[in-house]
N, C-alpha and C positions, 0 to 999 in steps of 0.2 A: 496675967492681968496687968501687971508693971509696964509689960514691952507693949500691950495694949494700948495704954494709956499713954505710953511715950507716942507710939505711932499716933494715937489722935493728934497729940499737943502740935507733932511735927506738922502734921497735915495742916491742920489750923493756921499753924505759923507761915507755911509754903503759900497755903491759900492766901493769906493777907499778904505776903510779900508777892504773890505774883500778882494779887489785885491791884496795888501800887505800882507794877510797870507799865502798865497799856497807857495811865495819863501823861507819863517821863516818853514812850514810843507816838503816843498821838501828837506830842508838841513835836517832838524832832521830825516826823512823817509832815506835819504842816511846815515847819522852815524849811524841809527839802522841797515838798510840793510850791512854795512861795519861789527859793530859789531853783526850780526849773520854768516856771513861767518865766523870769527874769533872767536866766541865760539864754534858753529860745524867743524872749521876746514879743512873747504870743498876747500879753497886755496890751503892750507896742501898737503889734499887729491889728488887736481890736479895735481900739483907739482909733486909729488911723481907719480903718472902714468904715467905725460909725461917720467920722468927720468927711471923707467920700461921700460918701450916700448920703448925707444932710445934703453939702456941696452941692450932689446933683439932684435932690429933691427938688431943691429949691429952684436952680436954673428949670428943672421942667415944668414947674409950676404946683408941684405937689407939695409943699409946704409956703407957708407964707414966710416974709423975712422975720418976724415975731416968732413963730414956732424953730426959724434956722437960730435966731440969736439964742432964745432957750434952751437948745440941745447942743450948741457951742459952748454957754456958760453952765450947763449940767456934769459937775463932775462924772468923769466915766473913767475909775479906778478900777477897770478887769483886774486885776492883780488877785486878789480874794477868792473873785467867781472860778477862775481859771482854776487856781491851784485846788480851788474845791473840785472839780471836773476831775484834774488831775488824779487827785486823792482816791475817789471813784473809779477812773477807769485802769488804774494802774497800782501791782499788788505794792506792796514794800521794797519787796527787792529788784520788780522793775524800778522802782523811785529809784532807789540807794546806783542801782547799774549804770542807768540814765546820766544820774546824776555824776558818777567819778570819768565817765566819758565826755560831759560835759565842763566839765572841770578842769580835765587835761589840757594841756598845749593843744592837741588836735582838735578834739573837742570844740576850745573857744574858739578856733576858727570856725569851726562847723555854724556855731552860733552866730557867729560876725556875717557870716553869708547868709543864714536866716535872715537875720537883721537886714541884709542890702536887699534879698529877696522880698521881705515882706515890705521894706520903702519902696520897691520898683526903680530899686537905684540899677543905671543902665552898665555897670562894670561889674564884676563879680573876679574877687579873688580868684588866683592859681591855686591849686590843693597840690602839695608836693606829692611825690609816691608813698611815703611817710602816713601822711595827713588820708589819703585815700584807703590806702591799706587799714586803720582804727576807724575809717568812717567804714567802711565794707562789714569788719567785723561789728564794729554796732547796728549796724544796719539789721544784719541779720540773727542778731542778740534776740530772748524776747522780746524787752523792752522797745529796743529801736524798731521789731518788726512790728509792734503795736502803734508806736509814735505812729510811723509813716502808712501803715493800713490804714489809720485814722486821721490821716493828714494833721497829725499833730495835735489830737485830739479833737480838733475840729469836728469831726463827723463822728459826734456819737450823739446817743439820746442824752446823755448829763448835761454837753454842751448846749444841746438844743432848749431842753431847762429850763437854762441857763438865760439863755438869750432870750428866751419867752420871757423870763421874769423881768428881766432886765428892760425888754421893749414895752412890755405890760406898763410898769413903773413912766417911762419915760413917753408914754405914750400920754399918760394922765396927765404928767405934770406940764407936760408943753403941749397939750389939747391937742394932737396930732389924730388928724379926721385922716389922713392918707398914710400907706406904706411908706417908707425912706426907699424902699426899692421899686420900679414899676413891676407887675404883675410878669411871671413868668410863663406865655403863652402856649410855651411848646409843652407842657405839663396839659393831661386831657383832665 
């Protein structure tokens, strides 16, 4: 009855000490998911498309210059949304993998070419034999085979969401009666 009652107490005590880690795992899972948008740049990335597609709304006449000035000065901090995406499409230990590849020497380069990639900047770094060989092997890691299936998480439903909530919002606030993109015709 003794060794009973110890086994409850243990169990009790296990249960509330493992209760207590998942909020200590949920913070670290959120500043790993923060810091992988910010070393691929995928905010960046955002950013710079809405501000495109404002850009050429406007030149075609689908927004007026009051709705471009609005979505100009509407903060559009992806940082948040992204890493929320993240969080969803990618388990823990894709983060935690992603992330120490990210982080390496190779890695940042990997990132720095992201980055010139997603400005459309017309040079692109050399990748030594080094750098190619750690990019090969994340590649084909889980994680990096998810990143790049999903182009980067780009193409999933969480993202999509994502950006519906986001266009939703900013749809209201700047009285946007037209898409930012023109209609995609080749879609039946």
């Amino acid at each position: 009855m003794k060794s009973l009652l110890c086994l409850g107490i243990t169990l009790v005590l296990f249960g509330l000490a493992g209760a207590a880690t998942p909020p200590a795992r949920l913070a670290s899972t959120h500043i790993d998911s923060l810091t992988l948008v910010k070393l691929l740049h995928l905010d960046e990335m955002m950013s710079r498309i809405v501000n495109q597609d404002a850009q050429q709304a406007f030149a075609a006449g689908r927004i007026t210059e009051h709705q471009l000035t609005c979505l100009q000065t509407t903060p559009a901090d992806f940082t948040e949304g992204v890493a929320t995406v993240a969080r969803t499409e990618l388990t823990t230990g894709e983060l935690s993998s992603a992330l120490a590849y990210l982080r390496s020497k190779d890695g940042r380069k990997f990132g720095e070419m992201t980055d010139d990639f997603n400005a459309n900047r017309a040079t692109q770094p050399d990748m030594s034999s080094a750098e190619v060989a750690a990019f090969t092997s994340f590649h084909t890691s889980p994680a990096g085979t998810k990143l790049f299936k999903t182009s980067m998480l780009m193409q999933t439903k969480s993202m999509d969401d994502f950006i519906g909530a986001y266009a939703k919002r900013v749809k209201a606030k700047c009285e946007l009666t037209q898409p930012l993109q023109p209609p995609d015709d080749s879609k039946p």
